[in-house]
C-alpha positions in Angstrom: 120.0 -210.3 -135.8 121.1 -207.1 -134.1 123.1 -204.6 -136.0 126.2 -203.2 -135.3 127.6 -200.0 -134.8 130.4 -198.2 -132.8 133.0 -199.9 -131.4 134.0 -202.1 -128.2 137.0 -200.2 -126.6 134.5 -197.7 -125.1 135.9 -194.7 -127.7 133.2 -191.9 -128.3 135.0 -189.3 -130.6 133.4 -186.4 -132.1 135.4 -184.5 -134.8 134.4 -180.8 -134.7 135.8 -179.0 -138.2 134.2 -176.0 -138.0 136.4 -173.2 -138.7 134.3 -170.0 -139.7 135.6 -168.3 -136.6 138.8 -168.1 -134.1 136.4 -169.5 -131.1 134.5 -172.7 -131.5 131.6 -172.1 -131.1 129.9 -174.7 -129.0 128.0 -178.5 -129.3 126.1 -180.8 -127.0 126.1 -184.5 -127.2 123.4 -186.5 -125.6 122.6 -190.1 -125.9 118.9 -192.0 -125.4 118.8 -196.2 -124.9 116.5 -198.3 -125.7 115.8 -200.9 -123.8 117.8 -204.4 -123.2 117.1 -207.0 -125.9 117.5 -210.5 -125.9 120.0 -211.0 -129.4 119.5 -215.0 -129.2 116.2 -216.9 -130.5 114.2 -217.3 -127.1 111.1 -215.4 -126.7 112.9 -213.8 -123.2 111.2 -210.1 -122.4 112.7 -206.7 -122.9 114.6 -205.5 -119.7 115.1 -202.0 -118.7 118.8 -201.2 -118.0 120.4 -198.0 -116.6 123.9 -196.8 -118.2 126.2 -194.9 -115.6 128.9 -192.3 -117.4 131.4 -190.8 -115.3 133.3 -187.7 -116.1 136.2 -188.8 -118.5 138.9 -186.2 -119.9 138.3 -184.5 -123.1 141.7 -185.4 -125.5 142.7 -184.4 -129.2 144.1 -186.3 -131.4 147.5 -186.1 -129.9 146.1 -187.3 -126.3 145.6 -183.9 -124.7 143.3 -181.9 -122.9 141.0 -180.2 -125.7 140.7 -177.3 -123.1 142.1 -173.8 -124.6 142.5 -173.0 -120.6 144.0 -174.6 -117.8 141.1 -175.9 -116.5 140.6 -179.6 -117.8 137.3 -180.4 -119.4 135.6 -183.4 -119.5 132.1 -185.6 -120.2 129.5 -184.9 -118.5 128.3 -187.1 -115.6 125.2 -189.0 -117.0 122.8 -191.8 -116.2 120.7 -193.0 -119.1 117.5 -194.7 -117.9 115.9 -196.8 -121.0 112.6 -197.2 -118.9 112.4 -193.5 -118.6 113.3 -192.8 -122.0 115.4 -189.9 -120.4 118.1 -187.9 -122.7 121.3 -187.2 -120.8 124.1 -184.7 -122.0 126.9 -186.6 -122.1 129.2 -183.8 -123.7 128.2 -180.0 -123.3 131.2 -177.5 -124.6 130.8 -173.9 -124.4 131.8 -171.8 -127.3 135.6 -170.7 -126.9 136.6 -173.2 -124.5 138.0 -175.9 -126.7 140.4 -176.8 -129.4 139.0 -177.1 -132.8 139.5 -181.3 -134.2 139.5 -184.4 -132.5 137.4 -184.3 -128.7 137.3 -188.0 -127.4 137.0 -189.9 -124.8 137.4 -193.2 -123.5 134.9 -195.1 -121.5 137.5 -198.3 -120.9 137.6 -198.8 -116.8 135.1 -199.9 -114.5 134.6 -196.7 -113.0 134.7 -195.1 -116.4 131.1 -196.6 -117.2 128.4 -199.1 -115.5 125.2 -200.7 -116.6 122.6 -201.4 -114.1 119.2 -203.8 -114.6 117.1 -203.0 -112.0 114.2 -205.8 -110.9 113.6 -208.3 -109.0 115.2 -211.1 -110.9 116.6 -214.4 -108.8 120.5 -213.1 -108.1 121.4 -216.6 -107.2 120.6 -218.0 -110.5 123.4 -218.4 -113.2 123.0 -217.7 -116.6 124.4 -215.9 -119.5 122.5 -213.9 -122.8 123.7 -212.0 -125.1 121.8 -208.7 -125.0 122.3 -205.5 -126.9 120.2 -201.9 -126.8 119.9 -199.4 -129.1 121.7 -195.9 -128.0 120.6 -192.7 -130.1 123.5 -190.1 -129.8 122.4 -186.3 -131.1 124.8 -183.7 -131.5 123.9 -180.6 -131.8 125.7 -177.8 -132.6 125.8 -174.5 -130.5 124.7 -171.3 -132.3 127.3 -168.6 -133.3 127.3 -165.0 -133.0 128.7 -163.1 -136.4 128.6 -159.2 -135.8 128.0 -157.0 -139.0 130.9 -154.6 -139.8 130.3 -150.9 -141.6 
């Protein structure tokens, strides 16, 4: 059986505590997928799948804008192609530019996110499977700068 992990309201949430200086100093996020996999007992093949993101707003904890200027910031446009094995930046945050604590975002309408299964498959055909693929996320933090004092 297929494992589990995340949720299914479309939250991604990344809790940045550092606090060794007055700017954060920076992170990416950036997510892999593995192909489509059949979770049922048939013997169906793999499929390669595409996910869409669209650019979602950055909130903290409280529901706003983890911006620390007036210009909102949000997730990075990405598609993820599990045939290409591609790695897509989903969030990239400059040092300084955000609030230190909660940074989510919510991938919950439509046009918030999409999955696409390319091939040549008989579109008149009904069926239903249950399917799941495996996404990798890597965060990695952003280096910081500490100047030496005399």
């Amino acid at each position: 059986t297929a494992g589990k992990d995340g949720n299914d309201s479309g939250l991604l949430e990344v809790i940045d505590s550092r606090n060794t200086s007055d700017k954060m100093p920076g992170f990416t996020l950036s997510a892999s997928m593995g192909p489509l996999k059949t979770i049922d007992s048939d013997s169906t093949a793999d499929l390669n799948a595409i996910l869409h993101l669209s650019a979602i707003p950055l909130l903290d904890g409280d529901k706003n804008n983890v911006s620390t200027t007036s210009n909102d910031l949000t997730t990075e446009t990405a598609s993820i192609d599990s045939e290409k094995g591609n790695t897509a930046n989903v969030m990239n945050l400059e040092a300084g530019s955000y609030n230190a604590g909660i940074i989510s975002a919510n991938f919950n309408t439509p046009d918030s996110a999409s999955l696409n299964i390319p091939g040549s498959g008989n579109n008149t055909e009904k069926s239903a499977k249950n399917m799941n693929a495996v996404i990798t996320w890597t965060l990695t933090a952003k280096p910081t700068v500490t100047t030496a004092t005399k």
